[in-house]
C-alpha atoms as one frame of an Amber mdcrd trajectory, in Angstrom:
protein
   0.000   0.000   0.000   1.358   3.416  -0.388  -0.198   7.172  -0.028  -1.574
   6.549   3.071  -2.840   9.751   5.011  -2.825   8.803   8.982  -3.088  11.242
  11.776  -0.498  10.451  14.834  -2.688   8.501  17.372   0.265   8.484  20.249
   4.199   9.406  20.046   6.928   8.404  22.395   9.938  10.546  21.528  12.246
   8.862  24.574  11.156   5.508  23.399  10.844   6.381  19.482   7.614   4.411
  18.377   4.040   5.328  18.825   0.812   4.292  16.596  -0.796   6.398  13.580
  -4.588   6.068  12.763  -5.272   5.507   8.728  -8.003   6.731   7.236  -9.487
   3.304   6.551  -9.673   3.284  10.361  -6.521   0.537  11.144  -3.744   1.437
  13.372  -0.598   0.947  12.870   3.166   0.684  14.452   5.272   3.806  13.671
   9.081   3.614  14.644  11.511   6.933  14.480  13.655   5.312  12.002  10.745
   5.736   9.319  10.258   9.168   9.729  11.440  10.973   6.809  12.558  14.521
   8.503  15.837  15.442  10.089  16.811  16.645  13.069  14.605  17.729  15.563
  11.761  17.951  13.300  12.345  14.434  13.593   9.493  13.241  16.220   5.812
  13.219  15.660   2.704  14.950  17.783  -0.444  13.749  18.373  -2.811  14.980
  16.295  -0.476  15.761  13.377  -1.224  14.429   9.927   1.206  12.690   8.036
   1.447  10.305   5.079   3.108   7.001   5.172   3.055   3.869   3.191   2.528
   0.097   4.949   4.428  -2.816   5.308   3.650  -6.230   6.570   6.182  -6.811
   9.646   7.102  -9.453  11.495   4.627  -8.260  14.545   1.749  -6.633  12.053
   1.451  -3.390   9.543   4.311  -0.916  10.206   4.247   2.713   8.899   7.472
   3.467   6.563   8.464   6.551   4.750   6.150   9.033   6.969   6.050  12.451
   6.241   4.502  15.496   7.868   1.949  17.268   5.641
């Protein structure tokens, strides 16, 4: 899948993961290392809407190559 728009459901910057809603209504895992901005524009806020595309991982559907819109 890819063009996903999400908005951030949860973000733990200390532990660098938190969950983004989809707009087909599925969560799913979001890990810092996917997040497509640099330095400390690097985190995401609840409530902010991004675009991501999904991947099957090992534990479920992960969020890669998020953006902030």
């Amino acid at each position: 899948m890819s063009n996903i728009i999400g908005i951030v459901k949860w973000y733990n910057k200390e532990k660098g993961y938190g969950f983004i809603s989809c707009n087909d209504g599925k969560d799913v895992f979001a890990h810092h290392s996917q997040i497509k901005e640099k330095g400390p524009e690097k985190d995401l806020h609840e409530g902010e809407n991004v675009s991501l595309d999904i991947h099957d991982g090992q534990r479920g559907p992960m969020a890669i190559n998020i953006q902030k819109l």
